[in-house]
TORMARLO-564101 format. One record per residue (C-alpha): residue in three letters; x, y, z. Coordinates in nm, 4 decimals. Layout:
 residuo       px       py       pz
     ALA        X        Y        Z
...
***
This chain:
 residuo       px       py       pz
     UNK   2.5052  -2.1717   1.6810
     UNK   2.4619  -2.0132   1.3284
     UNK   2.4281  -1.6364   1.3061
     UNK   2.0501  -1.5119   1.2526
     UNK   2.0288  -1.3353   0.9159
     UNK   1.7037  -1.1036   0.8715
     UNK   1.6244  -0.9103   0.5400
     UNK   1.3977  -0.7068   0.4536
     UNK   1.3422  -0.6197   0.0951
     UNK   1.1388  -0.2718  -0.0758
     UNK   1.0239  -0.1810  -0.3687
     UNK   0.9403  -0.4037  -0.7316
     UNK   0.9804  -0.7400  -0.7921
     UNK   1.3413  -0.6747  -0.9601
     UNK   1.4725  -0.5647  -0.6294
     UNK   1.3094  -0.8705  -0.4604
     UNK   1.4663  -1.1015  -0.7252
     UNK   1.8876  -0.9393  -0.5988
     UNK   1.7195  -1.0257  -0.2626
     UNK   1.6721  -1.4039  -0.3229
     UNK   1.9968  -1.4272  -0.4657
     UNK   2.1685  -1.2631  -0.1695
     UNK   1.9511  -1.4633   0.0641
     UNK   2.0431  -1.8196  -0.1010
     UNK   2.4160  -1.7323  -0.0896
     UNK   2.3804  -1.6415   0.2954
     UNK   2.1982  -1.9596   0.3473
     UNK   2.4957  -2.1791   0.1265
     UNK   2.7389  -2.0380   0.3307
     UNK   2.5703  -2.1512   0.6819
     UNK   2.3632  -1.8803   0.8142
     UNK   2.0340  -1.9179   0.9489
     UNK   1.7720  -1.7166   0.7594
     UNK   1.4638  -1.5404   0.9573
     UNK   1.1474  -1.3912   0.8604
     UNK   1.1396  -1.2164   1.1988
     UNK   1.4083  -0.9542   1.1396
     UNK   1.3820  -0.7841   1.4631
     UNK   1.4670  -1.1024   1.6147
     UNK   1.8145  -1.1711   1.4195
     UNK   2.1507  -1.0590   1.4806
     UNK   2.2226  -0.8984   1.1302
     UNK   1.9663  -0.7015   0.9416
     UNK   1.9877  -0.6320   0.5341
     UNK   1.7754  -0.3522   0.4131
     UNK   1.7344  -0.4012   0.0451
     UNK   1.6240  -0.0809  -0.0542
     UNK   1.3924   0.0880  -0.3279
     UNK   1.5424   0.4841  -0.4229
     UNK   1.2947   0.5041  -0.7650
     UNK   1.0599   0.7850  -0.6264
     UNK   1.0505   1.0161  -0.3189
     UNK   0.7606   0.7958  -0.1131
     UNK   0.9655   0.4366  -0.1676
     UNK   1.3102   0.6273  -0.0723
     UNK   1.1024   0.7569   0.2297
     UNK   0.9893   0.3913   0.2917
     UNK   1.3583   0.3021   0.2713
     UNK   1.5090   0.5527   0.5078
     UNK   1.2158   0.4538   0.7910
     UNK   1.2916   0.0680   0.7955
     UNK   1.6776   0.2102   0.8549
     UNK   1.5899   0.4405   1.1075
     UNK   1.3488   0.1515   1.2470
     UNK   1.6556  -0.0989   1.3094
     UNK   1.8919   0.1551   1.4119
     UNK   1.6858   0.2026   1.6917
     UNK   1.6971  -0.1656   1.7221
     UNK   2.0488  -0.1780   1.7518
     UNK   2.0498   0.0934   2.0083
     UNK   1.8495  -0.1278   2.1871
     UNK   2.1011  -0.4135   2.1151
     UNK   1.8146  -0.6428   2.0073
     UNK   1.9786  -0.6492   1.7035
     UNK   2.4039  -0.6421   1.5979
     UNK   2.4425  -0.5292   1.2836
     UNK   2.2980  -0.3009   0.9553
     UNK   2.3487  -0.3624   0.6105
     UNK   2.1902  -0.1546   0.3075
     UNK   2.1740  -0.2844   0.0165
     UNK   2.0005  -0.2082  -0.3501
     UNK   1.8768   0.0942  -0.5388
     UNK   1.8902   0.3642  -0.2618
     UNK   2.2400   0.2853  -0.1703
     UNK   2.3655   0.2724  -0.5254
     UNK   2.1917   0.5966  -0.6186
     UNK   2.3103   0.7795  -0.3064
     UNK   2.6430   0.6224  -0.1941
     UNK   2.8064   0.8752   0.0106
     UNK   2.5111   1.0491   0.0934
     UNK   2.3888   0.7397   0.3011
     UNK   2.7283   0.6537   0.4318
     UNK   2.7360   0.9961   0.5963
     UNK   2.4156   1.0821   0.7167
     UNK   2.3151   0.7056   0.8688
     UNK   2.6319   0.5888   1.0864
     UNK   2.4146   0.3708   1.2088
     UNK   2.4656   0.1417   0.8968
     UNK   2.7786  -0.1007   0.9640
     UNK   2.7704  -0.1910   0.5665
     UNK   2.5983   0.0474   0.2625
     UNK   2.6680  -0.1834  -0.0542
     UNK   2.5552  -0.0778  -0.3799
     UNK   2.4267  -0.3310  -0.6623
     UNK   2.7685  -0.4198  -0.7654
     UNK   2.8467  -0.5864  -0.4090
     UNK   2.5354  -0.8083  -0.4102
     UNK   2.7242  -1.0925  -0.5085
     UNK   2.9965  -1.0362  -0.2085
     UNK   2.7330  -1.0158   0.0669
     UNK   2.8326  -1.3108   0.2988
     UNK   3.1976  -1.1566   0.3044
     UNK   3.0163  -0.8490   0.4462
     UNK   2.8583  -0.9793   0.6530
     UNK   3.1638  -1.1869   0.7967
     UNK   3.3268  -0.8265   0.8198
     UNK   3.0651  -0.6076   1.0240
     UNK   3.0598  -0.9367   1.2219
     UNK   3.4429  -0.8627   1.3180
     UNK   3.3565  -0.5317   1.3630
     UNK   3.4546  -0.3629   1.0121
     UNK   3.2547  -0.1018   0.8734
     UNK   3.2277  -0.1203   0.5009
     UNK   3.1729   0.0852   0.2655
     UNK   3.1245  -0.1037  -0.1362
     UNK   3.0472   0.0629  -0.4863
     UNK   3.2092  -0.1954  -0.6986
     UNK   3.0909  -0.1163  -1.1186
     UNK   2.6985  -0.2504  -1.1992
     UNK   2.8814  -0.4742  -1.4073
     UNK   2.9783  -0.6850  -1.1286
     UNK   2.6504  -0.7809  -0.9964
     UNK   2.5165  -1.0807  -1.1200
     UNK   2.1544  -1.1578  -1.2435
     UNK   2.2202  -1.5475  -1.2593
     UNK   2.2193  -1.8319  -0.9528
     UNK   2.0652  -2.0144  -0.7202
     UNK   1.7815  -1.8051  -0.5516
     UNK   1.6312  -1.8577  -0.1720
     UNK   1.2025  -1.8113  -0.2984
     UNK   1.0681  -1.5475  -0.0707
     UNK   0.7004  -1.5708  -0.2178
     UNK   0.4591  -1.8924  -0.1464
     UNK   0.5267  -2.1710  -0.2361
     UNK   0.3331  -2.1646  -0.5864
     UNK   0.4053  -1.8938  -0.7382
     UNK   0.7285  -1.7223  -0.8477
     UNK   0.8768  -1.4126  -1.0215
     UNK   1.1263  -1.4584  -1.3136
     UNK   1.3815  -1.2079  -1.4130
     UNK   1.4260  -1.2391  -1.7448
     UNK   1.6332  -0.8690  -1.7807
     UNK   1.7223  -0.5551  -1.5845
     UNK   1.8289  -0.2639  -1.7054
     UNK   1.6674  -0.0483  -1.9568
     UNK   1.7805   0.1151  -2.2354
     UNK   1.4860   0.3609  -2.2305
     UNK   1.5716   0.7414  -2.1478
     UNK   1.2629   0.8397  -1.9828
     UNK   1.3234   1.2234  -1.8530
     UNK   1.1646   1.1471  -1.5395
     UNK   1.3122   0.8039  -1.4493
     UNK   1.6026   0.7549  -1.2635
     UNK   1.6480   0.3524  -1.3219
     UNK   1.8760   0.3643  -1.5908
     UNK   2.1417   0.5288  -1.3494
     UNK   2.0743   0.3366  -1.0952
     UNK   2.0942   0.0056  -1.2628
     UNK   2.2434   0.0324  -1.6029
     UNK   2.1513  -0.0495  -1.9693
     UNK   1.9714  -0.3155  -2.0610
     UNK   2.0898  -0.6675  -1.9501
     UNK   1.8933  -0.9752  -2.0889
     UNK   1.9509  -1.3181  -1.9056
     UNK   2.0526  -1.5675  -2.1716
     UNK   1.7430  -1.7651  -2.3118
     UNK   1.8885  -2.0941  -2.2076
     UNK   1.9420  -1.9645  -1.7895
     UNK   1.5718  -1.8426  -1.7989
     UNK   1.4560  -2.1264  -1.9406
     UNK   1.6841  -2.3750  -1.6588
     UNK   1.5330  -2.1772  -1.3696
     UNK   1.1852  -2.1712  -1.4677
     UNK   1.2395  -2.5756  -1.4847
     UNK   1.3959  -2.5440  -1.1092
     UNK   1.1380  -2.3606  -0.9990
     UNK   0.8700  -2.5550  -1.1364
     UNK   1.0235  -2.8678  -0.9907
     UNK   1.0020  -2.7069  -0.6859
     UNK   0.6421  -2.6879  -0.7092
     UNK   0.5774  -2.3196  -0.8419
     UNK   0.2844  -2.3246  -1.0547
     UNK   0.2224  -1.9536  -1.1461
     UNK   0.5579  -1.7522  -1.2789
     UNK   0.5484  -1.3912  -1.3464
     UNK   0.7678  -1.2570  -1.5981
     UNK   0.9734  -0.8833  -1.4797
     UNK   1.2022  -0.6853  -1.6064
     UNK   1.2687  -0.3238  -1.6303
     UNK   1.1189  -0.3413  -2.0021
     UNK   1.0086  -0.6847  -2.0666
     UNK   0.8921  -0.6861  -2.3803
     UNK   1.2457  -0.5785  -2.5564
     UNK   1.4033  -0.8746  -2.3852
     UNK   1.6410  -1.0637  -2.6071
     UNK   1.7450  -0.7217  -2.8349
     UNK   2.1351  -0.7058  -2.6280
     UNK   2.1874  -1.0229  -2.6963
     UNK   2.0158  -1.1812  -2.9945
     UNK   1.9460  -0.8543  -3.2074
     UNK   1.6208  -0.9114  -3.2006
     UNK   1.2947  -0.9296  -2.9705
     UNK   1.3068  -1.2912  -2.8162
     UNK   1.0027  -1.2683  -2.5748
     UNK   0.7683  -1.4583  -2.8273
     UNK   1.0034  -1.7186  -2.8392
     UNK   1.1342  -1.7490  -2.4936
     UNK   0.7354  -1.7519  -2.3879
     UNK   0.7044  -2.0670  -2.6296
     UNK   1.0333  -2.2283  -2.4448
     UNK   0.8552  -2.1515  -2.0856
     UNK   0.5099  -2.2951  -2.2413
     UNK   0.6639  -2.6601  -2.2810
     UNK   0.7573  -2.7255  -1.9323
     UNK   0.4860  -2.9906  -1.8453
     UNK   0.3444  -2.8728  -1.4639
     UNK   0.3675  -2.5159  -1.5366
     UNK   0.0134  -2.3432  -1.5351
     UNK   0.0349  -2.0049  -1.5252
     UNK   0.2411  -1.6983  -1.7283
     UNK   0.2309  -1.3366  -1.6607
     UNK   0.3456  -1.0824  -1.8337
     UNK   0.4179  -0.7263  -1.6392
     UNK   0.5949  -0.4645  -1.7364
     UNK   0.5020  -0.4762  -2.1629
     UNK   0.5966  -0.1235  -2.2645
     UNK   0.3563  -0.0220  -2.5367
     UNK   0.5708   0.0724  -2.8270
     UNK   0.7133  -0.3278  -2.8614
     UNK   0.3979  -0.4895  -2.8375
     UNK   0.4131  -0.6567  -3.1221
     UNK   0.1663  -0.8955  -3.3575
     UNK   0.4227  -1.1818  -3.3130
     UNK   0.3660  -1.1623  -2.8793
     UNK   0.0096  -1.0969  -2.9173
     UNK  -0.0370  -1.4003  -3.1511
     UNK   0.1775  -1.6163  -2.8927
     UNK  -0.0368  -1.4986  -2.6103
     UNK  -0.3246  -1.5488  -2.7966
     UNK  -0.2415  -1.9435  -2.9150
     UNK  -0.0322  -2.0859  -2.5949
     UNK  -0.2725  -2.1990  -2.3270
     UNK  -0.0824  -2.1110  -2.0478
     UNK  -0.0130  -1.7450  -2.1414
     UNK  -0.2710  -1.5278  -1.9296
     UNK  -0.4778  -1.3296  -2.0733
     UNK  -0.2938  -1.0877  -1.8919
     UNK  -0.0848  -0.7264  -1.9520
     UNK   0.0803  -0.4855  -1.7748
     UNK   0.1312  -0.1782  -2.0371
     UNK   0.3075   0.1380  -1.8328
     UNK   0.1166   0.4323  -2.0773
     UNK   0.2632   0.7145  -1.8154
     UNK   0.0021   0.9259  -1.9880
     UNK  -0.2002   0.9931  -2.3317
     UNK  -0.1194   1.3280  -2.4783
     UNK   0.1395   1.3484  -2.7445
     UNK   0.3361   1.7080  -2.5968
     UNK   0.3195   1.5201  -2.2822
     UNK   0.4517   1.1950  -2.4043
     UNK   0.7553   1.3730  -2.5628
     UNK   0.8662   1.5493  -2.2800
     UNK   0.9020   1.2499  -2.1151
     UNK   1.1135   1.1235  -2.3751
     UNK   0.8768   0.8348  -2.4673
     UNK   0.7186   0.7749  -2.8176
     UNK   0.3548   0.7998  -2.9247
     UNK   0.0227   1.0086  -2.8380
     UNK  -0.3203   0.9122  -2.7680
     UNK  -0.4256   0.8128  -3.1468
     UNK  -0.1575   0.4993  -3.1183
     UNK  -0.2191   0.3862  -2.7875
     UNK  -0.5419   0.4105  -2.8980
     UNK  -0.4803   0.2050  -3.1746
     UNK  -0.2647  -0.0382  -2.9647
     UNK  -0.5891  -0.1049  -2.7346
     UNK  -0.7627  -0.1795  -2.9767
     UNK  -0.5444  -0.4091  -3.1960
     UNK  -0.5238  -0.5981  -2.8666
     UNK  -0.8692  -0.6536  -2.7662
     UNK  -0.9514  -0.7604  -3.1737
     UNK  -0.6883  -1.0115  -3.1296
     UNK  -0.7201  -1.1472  -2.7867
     UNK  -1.1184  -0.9928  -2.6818
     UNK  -1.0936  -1.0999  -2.2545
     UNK  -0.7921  -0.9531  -2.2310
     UNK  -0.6824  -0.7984  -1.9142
     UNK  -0.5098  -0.4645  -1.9612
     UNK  -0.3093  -0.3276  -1.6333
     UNK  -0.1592   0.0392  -1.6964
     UNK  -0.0207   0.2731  -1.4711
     UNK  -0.0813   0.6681  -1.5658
     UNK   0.1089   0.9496  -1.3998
     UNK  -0.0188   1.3395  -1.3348
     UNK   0.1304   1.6256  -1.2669
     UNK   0.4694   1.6088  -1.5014
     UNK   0.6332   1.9249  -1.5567
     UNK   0.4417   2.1219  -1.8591
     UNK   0.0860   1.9353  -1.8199
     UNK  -0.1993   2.1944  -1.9505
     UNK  -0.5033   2.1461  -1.8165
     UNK  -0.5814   2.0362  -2.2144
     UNK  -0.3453   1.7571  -2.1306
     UNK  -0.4995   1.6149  -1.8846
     UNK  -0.8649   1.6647  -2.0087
     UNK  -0.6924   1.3992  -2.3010
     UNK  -0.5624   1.1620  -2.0306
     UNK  -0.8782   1.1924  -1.8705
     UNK  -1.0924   1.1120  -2.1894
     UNK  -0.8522   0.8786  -2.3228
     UNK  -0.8775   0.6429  -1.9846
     UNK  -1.2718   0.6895  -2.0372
     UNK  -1.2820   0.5533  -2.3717
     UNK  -0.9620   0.2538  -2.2739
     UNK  -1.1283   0.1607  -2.0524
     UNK  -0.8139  -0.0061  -1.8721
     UNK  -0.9567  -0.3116  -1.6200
     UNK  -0.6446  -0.2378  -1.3991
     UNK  -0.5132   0.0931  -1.3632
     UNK  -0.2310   0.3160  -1.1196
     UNK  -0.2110   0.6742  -1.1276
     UNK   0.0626   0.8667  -0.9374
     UNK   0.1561   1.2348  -0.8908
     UNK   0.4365   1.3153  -1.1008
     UNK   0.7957   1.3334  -0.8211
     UNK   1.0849   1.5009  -0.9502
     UNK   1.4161   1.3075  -0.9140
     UNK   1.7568   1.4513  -0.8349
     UNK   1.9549   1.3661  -1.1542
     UNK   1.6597   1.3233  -1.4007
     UNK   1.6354   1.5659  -1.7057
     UNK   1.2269   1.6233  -1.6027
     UNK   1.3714   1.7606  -1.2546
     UNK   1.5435   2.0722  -1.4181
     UNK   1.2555   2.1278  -1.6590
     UNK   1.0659   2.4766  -1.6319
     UNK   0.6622   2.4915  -1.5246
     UNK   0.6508   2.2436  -1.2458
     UNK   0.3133   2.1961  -1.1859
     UNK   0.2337   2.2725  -0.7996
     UNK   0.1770   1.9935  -0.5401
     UNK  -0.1837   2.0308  -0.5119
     UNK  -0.2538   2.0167  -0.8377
     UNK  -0.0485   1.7175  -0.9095
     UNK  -0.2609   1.5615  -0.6280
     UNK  -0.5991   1.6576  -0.7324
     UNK  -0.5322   1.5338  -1.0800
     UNK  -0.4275   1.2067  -0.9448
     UNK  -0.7445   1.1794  -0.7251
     UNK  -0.9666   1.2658  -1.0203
     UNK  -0.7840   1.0064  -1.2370
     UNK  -0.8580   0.7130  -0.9710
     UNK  -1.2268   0.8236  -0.8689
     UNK  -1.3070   0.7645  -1.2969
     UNK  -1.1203   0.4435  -1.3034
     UNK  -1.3058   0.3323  -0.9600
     UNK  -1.5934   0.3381  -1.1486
     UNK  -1.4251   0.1560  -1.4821
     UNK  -1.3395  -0.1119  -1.2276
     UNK  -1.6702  -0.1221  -1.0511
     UNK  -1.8127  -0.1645  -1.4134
     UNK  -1.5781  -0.4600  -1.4999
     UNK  -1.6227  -0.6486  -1.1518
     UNK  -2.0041  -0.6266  -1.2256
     UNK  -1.9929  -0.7877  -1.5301
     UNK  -1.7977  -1.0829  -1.3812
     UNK  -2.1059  -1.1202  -1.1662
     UNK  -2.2458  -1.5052  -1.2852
     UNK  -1.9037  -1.6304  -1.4728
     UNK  -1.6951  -1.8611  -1.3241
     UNK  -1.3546  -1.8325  -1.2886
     UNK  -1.0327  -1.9933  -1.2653
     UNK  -0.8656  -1.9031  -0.9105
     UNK  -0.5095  -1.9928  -0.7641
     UNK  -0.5933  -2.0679  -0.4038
     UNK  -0.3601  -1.8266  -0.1710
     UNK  -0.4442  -1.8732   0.1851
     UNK  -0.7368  -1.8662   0.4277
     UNK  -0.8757  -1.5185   0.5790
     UNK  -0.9664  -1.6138   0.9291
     UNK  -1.1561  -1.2617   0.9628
     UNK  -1.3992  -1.3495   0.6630
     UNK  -1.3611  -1.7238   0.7648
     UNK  -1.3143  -1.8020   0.3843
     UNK  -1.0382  -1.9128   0.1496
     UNK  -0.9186  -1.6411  -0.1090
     UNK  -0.7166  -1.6652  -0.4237
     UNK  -0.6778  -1.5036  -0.7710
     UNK  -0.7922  -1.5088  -1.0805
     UNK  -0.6134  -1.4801  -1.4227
     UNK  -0.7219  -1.1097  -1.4166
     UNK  -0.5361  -1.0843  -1.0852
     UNK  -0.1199  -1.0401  -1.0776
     UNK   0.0084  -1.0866  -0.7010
     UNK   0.0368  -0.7831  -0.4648
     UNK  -0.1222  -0.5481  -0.6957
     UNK  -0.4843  -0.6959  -0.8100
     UNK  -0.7846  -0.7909  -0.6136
     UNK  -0.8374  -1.1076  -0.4763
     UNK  -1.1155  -1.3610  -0.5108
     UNK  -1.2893  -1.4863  -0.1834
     UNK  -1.5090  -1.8111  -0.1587
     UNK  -1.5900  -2.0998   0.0774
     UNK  -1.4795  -2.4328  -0.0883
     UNK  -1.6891  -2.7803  -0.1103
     UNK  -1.3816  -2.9592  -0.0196
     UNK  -1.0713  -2.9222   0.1363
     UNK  -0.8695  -2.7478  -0.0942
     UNK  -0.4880  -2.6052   0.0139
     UNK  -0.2650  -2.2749  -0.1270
     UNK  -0.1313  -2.3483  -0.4622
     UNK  -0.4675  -2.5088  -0.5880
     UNK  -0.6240  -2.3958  -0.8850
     UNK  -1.0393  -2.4018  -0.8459
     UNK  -1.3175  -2.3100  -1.0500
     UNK  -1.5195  -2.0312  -0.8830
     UNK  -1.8756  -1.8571  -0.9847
     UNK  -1.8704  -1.5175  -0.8760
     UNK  -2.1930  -1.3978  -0.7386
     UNK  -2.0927  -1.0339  -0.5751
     UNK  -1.8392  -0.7673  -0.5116
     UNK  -1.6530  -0.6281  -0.2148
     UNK  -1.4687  -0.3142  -0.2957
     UNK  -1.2000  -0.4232  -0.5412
     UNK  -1.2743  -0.7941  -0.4692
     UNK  -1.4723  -1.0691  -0.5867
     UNK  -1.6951  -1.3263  -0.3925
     UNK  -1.8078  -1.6492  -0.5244
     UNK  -1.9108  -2.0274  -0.5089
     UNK  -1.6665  -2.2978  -0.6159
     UNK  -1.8440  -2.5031  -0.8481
     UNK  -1.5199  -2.7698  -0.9403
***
């Protein structure tokens, strides 16, 4: 009988991408994958170590199977990803629990671990970043229709309060012509919605061609015949350039759609965080978007609390996200990271102010949002059909507007039998907190 493999993966789409790859090479080699992962023999923990909450998240699923194995429902731990490269002896020591701690450069050599702790090895593997591999044959963990892409990891970026770059290394773009294969598999597999991630995806291409190649890898994606849907996350704001807005704005199946990390809006702020600009050119960025492509969907995510903010700072965050008016937006308290330049800087601001600026940020863009959904009230809408809610006894989906895990949803009772991976047109007639609710008309 084939040994039971569980996993369960944290943290951003990135991580879940190493995760597939692992899983498909487990699954090659003979062993049974399970969703239930209390119920398998061997657990993998594929961690997230970016910020203090997601390495708390991390710790508790380890602590959670540990237990597990106490129990002996369960054989055998392994860690993998972000938390275990970041902290490699650290983890090794304080959770003995763990048969295997791998960091990113053992991805590619996880059925051999899991052959060893099997045998009753304990293993302990930091080979160099440069040995993990972004490229091969990936086991799909989402539904059915819809699919991340990896395009790059990496970044190249030297953000003072982000530890990503040490975790996983420079920038690393996937050759044009691998991206371009998968997204062909993928679609031939019956994935009708793919979302575009890296760590930086809008500087994808500059390792290896010289030169931004997201306009024309978008155009490459654009010709494969039963693809629908493209989304674009992760668009920093200082390589959003005319060429990607005009492709956006001409190639039908390019949402309407853009994830644009701002971290915040003053200029002192913005260089102590090592990143370029101030509020006048994001500013202009917004706008020069919205002339070019008006119904586009801006996502940004805004952060409070970094070492040196003035209250003047944030009053310019705060009046900057007034007049933006992003339709998506996610604020966090600033969380200083062992290693990171922002971590040694002087005038931390205190916890509770962090958290009271974040609160304030999210009660004025609650009421941005509540604006936005209103004004969807009496258009219709093209949805993706997800799955059906048996508590509201109604299908729900997404709309272009909505990326997957992190948007609202779109809930509606069909005129015919319609199934996940659909794509319906739906009239939206009222709101339900962050949600919409409408009538399919088509």
């Amino acid at each position: 009988m084939a040994i039971k493999v569980g996993m369960v993966s944290l943290g951003c789409p990135k991580n879940q991408m190493d995760a597939e790859l692992m899983l498909a090479k487990l699954e090659a080699a003979g062993y049974e994958i399970t969703a239930e992962s209390g119920l398998a023999q061997v657990v993998i923990v594929n961690t997230c170590g970016f910020i203090e909450d997601a390495k708390q998240e991390s710790i508790d699923n380890i602590l959670e199977f540990a237990q597990l194995k106490k129990e002996n429902q369960i054989k055998k731990i392994i860690v993998t990803g972000c938390l275990a490269e970041r902290y490699q002896q650290e983890l090794a020591q304080e959770l003995p629990e763990c048969d295997a701690v791998l960091g990113l450069g053992a991805n590619g050599d996880i059925v051999q671990a899991v052959e060893q702790v099997m045998a009753g090895e304990t293993l302990r593997s930091f080979p160099p970043k440069s040995c993990w591999s972004l490229e091969g044959d990936r086991l799909q963990t989402t539904p059915h229709f819809f699919a991340y892409l990896r395009i790059a990891d990496g970044c190249d970026n030297r953000c003072t309060y982000c530890a990503i770059p040490g975790i996983r290394g420079g920038l690393r773009s996937r050759p044009m012509e691998n991206v371009v294969a998968e997204a062909q598999k993928l679609v031939a597999d019956g994935v009708r919605e793919l979302v575009l991630v890296a760590q930086d995806t809008t500087v994808y291409g500059q390792d290896l061609y010289g030169e931004y190649r997201l306009p024309a890898l978008l155009r490459q994606l654009c010709a494969i015949e039963d693809l629908k849907w493209i989304r674009l996350l992760y668009c920093y704001p200082e390589h959003v350039t005319d060429e990607l807005l005009e492709v956006i704005a001409t190639e039908e199946k390019v949402l309407h759609y853009m994830d644009i990390p701002i971290q915040h809006a003053s200029g002192a702020v913005l260089r102590r965080m090592n990143r370029p600009g101030d509020r006048a050119g994001l500013t202009a960025l917004v706008e020069r978007i919205r002339a070019r492509i008006p119904d586009m969907v801006l996502r940004t995510t805004v952060m409070t609390g970094f070492p040196g903010e003035t209250k003047q700072d944030f009053e310019e965050l705060c009046e900057f996200i007034k007049e933006a008016k992003f339709q998506r937006l996610g604020c966090f308290a600033y969380s200083p990271e062992e290693g990171t330049a922002a971590a040694e800087m002087p005038d931390q601001v205190p916890d509770k102010v962090k958290s009271r600026r974040r609160d304030i940020v999210m009660e004025e863009q609650s009421r941005i949002s509540d604006a936005y959904n209103e004004s969807l009230i009496g258009t219709t809408l093209t949805v993706l059909v997800e799955s059906f809610d048996k508590y509201a006894e109604c299908w729900f989906g997404r709309s272009e507007g909505d990326a997957p895990d992190i948007d609202g949803k779109v809930f509606f009772i069909p005129d015919r039998p319609v199934k996940p991976g659909d794509f319906v047109r739906v009239t939206v007639t009222d709101l339900m907190d962050w949600d919409l609710i409408g009538e399919m008309t088509e």
